[in-house]
N, C-alpha and C positions, 0 to 999 in steps of 0.2 A: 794458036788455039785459045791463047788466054784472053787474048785481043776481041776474039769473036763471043767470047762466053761473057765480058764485061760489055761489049755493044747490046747483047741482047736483052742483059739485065737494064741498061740504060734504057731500052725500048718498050722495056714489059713496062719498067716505073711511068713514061711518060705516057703510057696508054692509059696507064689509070691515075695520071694527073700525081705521081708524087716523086717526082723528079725533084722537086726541091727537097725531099731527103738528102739527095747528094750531096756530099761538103763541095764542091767544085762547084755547086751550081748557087751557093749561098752567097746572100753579099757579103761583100768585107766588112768587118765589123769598124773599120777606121771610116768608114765611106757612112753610115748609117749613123744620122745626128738625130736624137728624139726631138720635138718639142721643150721647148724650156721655161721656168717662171725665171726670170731677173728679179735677183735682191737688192736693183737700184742701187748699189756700190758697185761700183763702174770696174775698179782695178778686178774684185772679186769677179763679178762677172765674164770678163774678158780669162779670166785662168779656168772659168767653169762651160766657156764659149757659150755664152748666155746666159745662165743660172743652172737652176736644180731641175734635172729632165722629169717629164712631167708622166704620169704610170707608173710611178716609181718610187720605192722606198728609200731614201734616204735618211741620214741622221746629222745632227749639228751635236757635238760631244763635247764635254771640258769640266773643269773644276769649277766652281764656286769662283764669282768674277772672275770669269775667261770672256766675258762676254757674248755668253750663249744666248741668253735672254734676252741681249739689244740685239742679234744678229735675228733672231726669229722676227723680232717684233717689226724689222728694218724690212722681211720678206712679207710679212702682213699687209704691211703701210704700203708697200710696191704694187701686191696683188690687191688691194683697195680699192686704190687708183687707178688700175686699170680696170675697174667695173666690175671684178670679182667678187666670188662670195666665198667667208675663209670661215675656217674652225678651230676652238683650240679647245682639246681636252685635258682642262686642268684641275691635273689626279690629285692635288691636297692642297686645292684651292688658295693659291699663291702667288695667281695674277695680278699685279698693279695694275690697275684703269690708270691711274696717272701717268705712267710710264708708258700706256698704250695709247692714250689719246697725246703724249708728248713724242711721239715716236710716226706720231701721224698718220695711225689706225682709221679709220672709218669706220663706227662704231655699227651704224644700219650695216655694214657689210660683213659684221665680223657677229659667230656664235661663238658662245662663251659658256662652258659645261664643264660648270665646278665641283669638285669634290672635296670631303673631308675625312680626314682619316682619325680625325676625334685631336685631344689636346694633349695624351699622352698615349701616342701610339704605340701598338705593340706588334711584335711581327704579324699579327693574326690578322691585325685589324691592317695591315699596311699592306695585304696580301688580299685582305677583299679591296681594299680601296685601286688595286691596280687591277684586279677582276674587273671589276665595275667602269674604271676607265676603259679599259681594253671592251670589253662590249660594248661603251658609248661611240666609241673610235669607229668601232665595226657596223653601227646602225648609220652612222654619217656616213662612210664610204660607200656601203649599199644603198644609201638614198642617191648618191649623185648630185653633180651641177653645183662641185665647190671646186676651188682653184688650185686652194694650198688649205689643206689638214695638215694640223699638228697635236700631237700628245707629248704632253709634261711629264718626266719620270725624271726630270733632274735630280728631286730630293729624294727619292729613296734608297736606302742602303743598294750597294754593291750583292751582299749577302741574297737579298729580296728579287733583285732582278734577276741573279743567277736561275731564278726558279723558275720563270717564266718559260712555258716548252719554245724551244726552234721552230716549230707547227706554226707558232702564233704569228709569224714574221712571215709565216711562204702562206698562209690563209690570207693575210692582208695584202701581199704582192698579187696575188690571183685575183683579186677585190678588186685592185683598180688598172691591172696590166690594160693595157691601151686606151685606156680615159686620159682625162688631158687636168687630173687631179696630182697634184703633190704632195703627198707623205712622210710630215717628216718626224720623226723622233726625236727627242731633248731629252738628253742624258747625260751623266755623267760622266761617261767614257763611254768609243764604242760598241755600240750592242747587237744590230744589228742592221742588213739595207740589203736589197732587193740586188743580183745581179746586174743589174743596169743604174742604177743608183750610187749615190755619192756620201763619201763619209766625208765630214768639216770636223777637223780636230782644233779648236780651239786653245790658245793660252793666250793668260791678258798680263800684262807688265806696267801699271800705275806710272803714271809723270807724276812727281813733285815740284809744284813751286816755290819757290824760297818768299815767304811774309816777313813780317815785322816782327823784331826782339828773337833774329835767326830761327823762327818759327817756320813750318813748311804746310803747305796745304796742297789735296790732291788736285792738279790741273787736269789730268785728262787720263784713258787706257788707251794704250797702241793692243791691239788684238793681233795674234798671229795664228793665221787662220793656215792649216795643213789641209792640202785636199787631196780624197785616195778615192782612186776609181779603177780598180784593175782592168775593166774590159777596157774603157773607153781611155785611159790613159793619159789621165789629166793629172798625174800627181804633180805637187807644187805648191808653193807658198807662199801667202799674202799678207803684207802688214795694212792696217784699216788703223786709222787715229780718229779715236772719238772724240765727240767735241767735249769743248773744254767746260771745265767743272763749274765756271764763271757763267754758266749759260743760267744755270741753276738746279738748286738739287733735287733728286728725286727719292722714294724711299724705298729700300730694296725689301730683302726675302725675312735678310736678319735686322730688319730695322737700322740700320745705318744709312749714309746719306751717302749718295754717289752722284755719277754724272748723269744726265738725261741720256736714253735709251736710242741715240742719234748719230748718225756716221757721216765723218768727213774728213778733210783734210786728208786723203788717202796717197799712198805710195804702195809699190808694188816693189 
């Protein structure tokens, strides 16, 4: 009886075309690969089977030199070069042009939507400057026909992000679910990403080389880059070695000098 009461129910559904409610009739979720942008780091992409799926929110996460900010610019300079058109919304206006044309951005292909959160911010003012980003984010993914969007929220307190509703993340997922756009967040720990989407957890570990009169100067960061993806099940870990300090230096967030904004020498 129960047999015949579930055949019937399977019949009514495919009468009215919604058989694929069924879980049995669903594809496997290991079998259904999206779209993907490559961040042209070869090892990284082979652990992400291609890059960062594209409809998709994901995030690149880490402390202050983790190498967040060469790994975004790395998928910039990628999506560039392949004829794309990229955005980046940066919430306290903090982008290096040097480190973007060093990093091998193409600058006609890239929008750049700066903001400023004044020179002694205060929680109010750090809370409109992320309103304000967050709306600009929201106006580019409703316009269409970019590759790879990105928003900057590295620098803002822990405390500040907290506040942000969880709305804000499933509004933007619904934005671009089936475009062939990628979303990414830059933050300083993860915040959040789209069920289909990929968290990159960053940490970076300095090389020293030994100079003159037992002096040491930075050579280079190895990055290690954590990837967590529960549906798609890619978690796994990748070392990236930036090039070396010798190439020449570039000038970072907090004014100090570091390496150019460029991946190589890679191991896995």
């Amino acid at each position: 009886m129960a047999n015949h009461g579930l055949a019937a129910v399977e019949a009514a559904l495919r009468a009215r075309k919604l058989d694929r409610t069924l879980t049995a009739a669903l594809p496997s979720l290991e079998r259904v690969e999206p779209s993907a942008a490559a961040t042209a780091v070869e090892c990284l992409d082979a652990c992400l089977r291609g890059g960062l799926p594209r409809g998709q929110l994901s995030e690149i996460a880490g402390p202050r030199s983790s190498g967040r900010t060469m790994l975004l610019l790395q998928l910039l300079a990628a999506a560039t070069r392949r004829g794309e058109i990229t955005a980046v919304v940066d919430t306290f206006d903090c982008l290096d042009i040097e480190s973007v044309v060093s990093a091998g951005v193409e600058l006609e292909r890239l929008l750049w939507i700066p903001g400023s959160p004044g020179s002694c911010p205060t929680a109010s003012s750090l809370d409109r400057a992320i309103e304000r980003a967050l709306k600009a984010l929201n106006l580019v993914l409703q316009a269409g026909g970019f590759g790879v969007v990105a928003i900057d929220l590295a620098d803002a307190p822990l405390s500040v992000l907290s506040r942000i509703p969880f709305t804000t993340w499933l509004r933007i997922q619904r934005t671009i679910e089936g475009s062939e756009t990628v979303c990414v967040l830059l933050g300083p720990q993860p915040l959040a990403r789209s069920a289909g989407g990929l968290t990159l957890s960053l940490a970076g570990c300095p090389r020293w080389d030994a100079g003159a009169n037992r002096s040491r100067r930075l050579g280079g960061i190895d990055v290690a880059v954590r990837v967590v993806s529960p549906r798609r099940r890619l978690d796994g870990e990748v070392t990236i070695a930036a090039v070396s300090a010798g190439d020449g230096p570039q000038r970072q967030r907090d004014g100090s000098q570091s390496v150019p904004p460029r991946l190589r020498g890679l191991s896995q």
